[in-house]
NUZASE-265716 format. One line per field, with one value per residue (C-alpha): residue number from 1; x, y, z; residue in three letters. Coordinates in pm, 1 decimal. Layout:
// residues N
num = c(NUM/...)
px = c(X/...)
py = c(Y/...)
pz = c(Z/...)
residuo = c(ala/...)
This chain:
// residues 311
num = c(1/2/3/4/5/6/7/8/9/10/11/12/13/14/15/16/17/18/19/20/21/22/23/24/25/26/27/28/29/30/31/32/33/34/35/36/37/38/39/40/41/42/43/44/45/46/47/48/49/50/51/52/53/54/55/56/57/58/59/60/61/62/63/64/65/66/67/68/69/70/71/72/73/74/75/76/77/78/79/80/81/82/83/84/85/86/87/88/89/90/91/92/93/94/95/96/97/98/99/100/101/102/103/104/105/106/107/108/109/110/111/112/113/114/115/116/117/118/119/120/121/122/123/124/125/126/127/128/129/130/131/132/133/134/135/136/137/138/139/140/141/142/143/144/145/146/147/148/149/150/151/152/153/154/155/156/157/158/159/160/161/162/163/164/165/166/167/168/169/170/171/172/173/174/175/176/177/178/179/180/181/182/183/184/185/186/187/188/189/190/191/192/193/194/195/196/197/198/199/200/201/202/203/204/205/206/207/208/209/210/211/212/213/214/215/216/217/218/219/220/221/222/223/224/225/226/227/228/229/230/231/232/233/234/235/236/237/238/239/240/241/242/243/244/245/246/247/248/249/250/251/252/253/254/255/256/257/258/259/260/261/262/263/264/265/266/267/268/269/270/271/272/273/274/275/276/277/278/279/280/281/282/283/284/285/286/287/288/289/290/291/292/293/294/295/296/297/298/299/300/301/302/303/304/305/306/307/308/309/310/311)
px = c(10248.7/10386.5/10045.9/9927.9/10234.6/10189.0/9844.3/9953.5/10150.4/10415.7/10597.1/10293.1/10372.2/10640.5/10286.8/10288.4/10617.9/10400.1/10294.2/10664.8/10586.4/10398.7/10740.3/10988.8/10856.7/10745.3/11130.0/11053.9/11259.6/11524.9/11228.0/11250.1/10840.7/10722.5/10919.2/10803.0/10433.4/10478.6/10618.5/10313.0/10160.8/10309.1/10274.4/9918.7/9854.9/10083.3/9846.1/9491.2/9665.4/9718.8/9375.2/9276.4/9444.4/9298.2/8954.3/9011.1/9121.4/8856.2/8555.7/8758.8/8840.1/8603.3/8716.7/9089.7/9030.2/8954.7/9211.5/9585.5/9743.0/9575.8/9453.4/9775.2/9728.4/9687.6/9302.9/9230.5/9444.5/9323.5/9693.1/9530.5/9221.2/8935.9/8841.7/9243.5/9177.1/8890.9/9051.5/9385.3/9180.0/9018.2/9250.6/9521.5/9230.2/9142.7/9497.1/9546.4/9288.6/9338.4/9726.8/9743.8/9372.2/9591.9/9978.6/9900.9/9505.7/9195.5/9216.3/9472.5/9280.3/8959.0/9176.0/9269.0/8915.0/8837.4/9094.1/8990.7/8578.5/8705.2/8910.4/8623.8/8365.9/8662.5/8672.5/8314.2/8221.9/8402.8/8674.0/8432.1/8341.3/8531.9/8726.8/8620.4/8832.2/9138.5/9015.2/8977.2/9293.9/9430.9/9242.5/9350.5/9761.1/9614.0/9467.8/9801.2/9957.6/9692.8/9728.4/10098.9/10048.1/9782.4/10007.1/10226.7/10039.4/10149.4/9972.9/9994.0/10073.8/9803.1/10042.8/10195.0/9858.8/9734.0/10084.6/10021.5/9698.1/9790.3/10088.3/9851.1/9638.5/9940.4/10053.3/9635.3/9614.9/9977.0/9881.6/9511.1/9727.2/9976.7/9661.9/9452.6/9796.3/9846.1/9464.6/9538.4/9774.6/9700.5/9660.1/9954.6/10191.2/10495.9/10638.3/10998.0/10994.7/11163.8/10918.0/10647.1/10546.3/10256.0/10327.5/9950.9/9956.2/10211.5/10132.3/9983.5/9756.7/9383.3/9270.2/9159.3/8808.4/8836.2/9032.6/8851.8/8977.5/9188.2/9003.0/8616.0/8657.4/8952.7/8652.5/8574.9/8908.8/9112.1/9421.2/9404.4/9175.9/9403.3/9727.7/9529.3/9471.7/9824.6/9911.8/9698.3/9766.2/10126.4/10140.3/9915.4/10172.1/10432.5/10329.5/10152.0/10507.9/10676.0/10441.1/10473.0/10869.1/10878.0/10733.6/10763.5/10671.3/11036.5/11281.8/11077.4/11228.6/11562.0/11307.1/11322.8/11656.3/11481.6/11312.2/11534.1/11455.7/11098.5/11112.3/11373.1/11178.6/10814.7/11041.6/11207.1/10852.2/10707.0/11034.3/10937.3/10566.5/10583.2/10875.8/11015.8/10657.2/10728.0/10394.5/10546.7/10292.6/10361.2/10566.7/10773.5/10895.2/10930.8/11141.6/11329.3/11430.6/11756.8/11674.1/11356.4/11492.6/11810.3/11530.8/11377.4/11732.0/11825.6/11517.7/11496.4/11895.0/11825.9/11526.9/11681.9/11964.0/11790.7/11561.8/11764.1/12105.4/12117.9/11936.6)
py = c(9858.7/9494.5/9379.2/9679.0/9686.5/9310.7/9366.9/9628.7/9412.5/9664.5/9361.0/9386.3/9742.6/9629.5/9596.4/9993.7/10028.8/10040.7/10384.8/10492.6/10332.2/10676.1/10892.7/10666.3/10561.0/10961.6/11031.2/11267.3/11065.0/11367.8/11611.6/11691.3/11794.7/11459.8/11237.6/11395.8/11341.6/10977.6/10920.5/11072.3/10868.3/10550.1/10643.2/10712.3/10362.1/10197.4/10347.3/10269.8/9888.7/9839.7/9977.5/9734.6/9438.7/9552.8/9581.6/9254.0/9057.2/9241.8/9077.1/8711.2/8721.8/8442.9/8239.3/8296.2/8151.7/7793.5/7809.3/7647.2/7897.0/8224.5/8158.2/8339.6/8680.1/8980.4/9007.2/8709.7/8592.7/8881.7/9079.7/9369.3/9476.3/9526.2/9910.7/9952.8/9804.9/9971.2/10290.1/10218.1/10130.2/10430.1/10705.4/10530.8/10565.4/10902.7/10989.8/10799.5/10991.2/11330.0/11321.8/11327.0/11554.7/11801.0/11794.8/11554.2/11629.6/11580.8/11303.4/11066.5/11140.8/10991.1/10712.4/10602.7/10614.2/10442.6/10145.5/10096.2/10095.5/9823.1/9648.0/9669.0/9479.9/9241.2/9181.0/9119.1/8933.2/8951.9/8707.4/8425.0/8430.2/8242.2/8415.0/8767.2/8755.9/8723.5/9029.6/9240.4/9189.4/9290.5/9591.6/9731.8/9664.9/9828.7/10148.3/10199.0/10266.4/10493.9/10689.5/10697.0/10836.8/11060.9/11205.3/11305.6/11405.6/11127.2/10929.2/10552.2/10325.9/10090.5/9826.5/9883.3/9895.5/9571.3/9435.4/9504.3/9392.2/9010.2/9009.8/9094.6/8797.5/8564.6/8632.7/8627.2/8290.0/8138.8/8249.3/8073.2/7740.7/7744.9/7764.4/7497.5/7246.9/7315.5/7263.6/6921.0/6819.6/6519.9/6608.1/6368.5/6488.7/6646.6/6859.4/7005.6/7222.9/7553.0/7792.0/7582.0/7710.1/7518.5/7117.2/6949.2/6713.8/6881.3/6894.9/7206.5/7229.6/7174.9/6806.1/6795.2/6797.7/7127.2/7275.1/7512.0/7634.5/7875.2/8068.0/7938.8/8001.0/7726.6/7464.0/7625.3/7597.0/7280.1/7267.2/7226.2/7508.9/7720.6/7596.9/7716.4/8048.0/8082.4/7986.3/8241.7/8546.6/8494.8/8470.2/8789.6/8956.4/8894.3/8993.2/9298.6/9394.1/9313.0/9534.2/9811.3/9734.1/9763.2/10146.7/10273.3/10651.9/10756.5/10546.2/10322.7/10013.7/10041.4/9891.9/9586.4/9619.9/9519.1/9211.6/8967.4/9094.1/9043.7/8711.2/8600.2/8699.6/8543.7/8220.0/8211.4/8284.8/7986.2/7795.2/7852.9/7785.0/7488.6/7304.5/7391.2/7399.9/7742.1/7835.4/8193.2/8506.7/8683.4/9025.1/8752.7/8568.4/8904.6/9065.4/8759.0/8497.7/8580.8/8521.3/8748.1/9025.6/8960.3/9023.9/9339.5/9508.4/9389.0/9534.0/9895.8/9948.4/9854.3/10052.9/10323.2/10325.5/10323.4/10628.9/10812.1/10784.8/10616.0/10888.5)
pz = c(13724.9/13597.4/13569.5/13394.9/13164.6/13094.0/12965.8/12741.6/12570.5/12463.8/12265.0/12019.2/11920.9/11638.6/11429.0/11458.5/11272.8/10936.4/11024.2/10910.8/10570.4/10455.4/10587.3/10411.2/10107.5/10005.7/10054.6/10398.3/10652.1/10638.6/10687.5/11066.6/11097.2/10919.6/11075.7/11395.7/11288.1/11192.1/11538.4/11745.4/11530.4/11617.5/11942.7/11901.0/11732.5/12045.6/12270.2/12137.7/12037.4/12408.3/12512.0/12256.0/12450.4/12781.6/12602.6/12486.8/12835.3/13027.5/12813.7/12767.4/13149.0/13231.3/12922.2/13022.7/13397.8/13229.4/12972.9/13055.3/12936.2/12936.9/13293.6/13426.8/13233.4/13482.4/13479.3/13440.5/13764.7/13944.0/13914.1/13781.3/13914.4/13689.5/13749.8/13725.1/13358.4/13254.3/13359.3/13194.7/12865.2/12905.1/12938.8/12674.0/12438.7/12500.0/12498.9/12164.2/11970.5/12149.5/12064.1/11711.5/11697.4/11885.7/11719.2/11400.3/11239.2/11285.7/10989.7/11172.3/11488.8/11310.9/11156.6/11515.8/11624.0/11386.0/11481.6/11800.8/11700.7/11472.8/11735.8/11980.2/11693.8/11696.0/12038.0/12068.0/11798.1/11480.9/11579.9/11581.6/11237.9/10995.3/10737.0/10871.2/11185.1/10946.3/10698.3/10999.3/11117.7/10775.9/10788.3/11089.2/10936.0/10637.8/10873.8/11023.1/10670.0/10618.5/10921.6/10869.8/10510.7/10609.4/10897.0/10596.8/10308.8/10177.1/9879.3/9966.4/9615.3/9545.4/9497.6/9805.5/10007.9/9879.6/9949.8/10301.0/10300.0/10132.3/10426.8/10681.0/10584.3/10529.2/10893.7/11018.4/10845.5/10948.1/11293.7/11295.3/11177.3/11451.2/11665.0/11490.4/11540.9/11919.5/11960.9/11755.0/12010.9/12213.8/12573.4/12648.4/12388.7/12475.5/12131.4/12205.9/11891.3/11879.4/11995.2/12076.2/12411.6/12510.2/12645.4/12711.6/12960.9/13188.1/13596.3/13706.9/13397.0/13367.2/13264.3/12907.9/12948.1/13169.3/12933.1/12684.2/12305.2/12225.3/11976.2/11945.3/11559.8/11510.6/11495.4/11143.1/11009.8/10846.3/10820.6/10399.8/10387.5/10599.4/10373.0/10086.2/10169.3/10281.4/9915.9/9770.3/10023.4/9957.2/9594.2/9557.3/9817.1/9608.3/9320.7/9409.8/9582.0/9253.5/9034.9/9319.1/9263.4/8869.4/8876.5/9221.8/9229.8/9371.7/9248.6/8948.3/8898.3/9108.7/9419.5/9231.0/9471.7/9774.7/9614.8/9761.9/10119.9/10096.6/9912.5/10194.0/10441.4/10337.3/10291.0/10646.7/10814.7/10579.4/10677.9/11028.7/11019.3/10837.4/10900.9/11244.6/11344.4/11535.1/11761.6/11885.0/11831.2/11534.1/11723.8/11906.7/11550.1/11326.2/11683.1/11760.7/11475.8/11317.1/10976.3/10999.9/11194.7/10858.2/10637.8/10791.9/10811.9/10453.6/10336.9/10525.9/10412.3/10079.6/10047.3/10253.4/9956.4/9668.3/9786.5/9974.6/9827.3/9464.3/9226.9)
residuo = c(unk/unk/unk/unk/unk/unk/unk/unk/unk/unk/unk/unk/unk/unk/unk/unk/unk/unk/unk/unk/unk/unk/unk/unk/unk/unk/unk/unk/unk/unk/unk/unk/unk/unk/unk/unk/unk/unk/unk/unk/unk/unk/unk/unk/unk/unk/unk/unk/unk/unk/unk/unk/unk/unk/unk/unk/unk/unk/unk/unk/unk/unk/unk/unk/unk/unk/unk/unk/unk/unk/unk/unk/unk/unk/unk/unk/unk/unk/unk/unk/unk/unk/unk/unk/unk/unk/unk/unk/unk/unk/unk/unk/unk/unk/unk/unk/unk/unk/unk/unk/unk/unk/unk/unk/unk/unk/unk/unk/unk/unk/unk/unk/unk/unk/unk/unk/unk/unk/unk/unk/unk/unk/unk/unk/unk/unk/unk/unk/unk/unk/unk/unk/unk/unk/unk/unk/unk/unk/unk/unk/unk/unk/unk/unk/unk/unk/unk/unk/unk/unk/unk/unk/unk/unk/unk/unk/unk/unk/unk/unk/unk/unk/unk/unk/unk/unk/unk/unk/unk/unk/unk/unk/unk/unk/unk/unk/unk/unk/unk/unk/unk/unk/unk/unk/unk/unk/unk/unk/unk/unk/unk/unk/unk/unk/unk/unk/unk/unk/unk/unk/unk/unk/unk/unk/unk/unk/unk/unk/unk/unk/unk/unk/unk/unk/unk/unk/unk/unk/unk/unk/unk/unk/unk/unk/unk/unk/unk/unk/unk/unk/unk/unk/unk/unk/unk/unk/unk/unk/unk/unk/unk/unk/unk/unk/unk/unk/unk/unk/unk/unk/unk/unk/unk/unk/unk/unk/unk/unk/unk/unk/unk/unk/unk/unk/unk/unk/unk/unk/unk/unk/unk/unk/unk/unk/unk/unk/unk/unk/unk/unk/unk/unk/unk/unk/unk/unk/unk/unk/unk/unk/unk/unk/unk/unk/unk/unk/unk/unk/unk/unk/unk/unk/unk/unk/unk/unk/unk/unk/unk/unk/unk)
């Protein structure tokens, strides 16, 4: 079952959390029934995310034997059997889209379908093309504020959607840098920077010219273009949150409140990226840095506040 669990990759579910958007920002977290259908639908998303990972390790298994790092996940060591895999991916999808088909809608049940034919195409081949790889990540963040709105009857802002979708791409394209400057890294180098997990060079690893990339796609990406595009994505996020802020359907423009959450916490994960040259995955830095996790509970008590309390 370690294996198994290990491949699921539970610490990735934090992502899901954005299915809760619909529920809190329509004012229902006090209503017992749709806070109860936002949460089979997390749980939904959790389990076709994971069958998504399995998916995902079954068809890079090969790949992951002659990588330094990836080498030692569960399938690709031989931890976790293959048929137990393809079994496991199997019945967490099926369970995924039955759930919510049978307590939720049909609707949310199709929107989760829907996520894991996408994360399938990603899987096979839309993670190595440039550019795309990134957009389909941000539509499958975008998907899960759907569902979650959906699984309400909720009507998602505009504002707010493209808000997730420009933060979605900011963390796709911050993630695709920390990549590009660890496969940079001279085989010999040994970094000691706060969260940077992978040491080239070190015994026990594969000599360089064994060693195969991380991502086949980081070959089309510089380093300028990729700080360019973070530029853009996180100007557009910010604004788009501000406008959504100004005349927010609830509370107009008291959100403007938790303004100084979300600028804070684009900042720290900049701060983090940039300067402390931070390589952790993107669940492990929003569920573990201080000053993130700050930001996140600033920003759900302030919002919490000015919906639920201030008039």
């Amino acid at each position: 079952m370690n294996p198994l669990l290990t491949s699921m990759r539970p610490q990735e579910w934090v992502k899901n959390v954005l299915v809760f958007a619909g529920v809190v920002f329509s004012r229902q977290f006090d209503d017992g029934a749709a806070l109860a259908d936002a949460s089979i639908t997390f749980v939904a998303f959790c389990a076709i995310s994971s069958a998504g990972y399995l998916f995902n390790d079954l068809r890079d298994r090969e790949h992951d034997r002659r990588h330094p790092d990836k080498r030692s996940r569960p399938i690709a060591s031989g931890a976790l059997p293959v048929e137990t895999a393809v079994m496991a991916a199997l019945g967490l999808a099926a369970f995924a889209i039955l759930l919510p088909a049978a307590t939720v809608s049909a609707e949310v049940a199709g929107l989760v379908a829907a996520y894991a034919l996408i994360t399938a195409a990603y899987s096979i081949f839309l993670k190595r093309l440039v550019i795309l790889d990134v957009m389909t990540i941000s539509g499958l963040f975008l998907l899960r504020v759907v569902a979650g709105a959906v699984a309400v009857d909720a009507t998602a802002s505009e504002f707010l959607l493209v808000c997730t979708a420009m933060l979605a791409l900011f963390l796709g394209f911050t993630k695709r840098r920390q990549e590009a400057i660890l496969e940079q890294t001279p085989p010999d180098a040994h970094v000691e920077r706060p969260g940077l997990t992978r040491i080239p060079g070190t015994p026990g690893r594969s000599e360089p010219d064994e060693m195969v990339t991380t991502r086949p796609v980081l070959e089309h990406y510089s380093l300028p273009f990729l700080d360019q595009m973070i530029a853009m994505v996180t100007a557009t996020a910010i604004l788009a949150y501000i406008l959504y802020a100004v005349d927010s359907p609830f509370a107009g423009s008291k959100m403007l409140a938790t303004a100084p959450s979300v600028l804070y916490g684009v900042f720290r994960y900049l701060y983090l990226i940039y300067d402390r040259q931070d390589t952790r995955s993107t669940a492990a830095i929003l569920a573990r840095d201080p000053g993130v996790i700050f930001a996140g509970i600033s920003y759900i008590l302030s919002a919490f506040i000015v919906l639920y309390v201030v008039d």
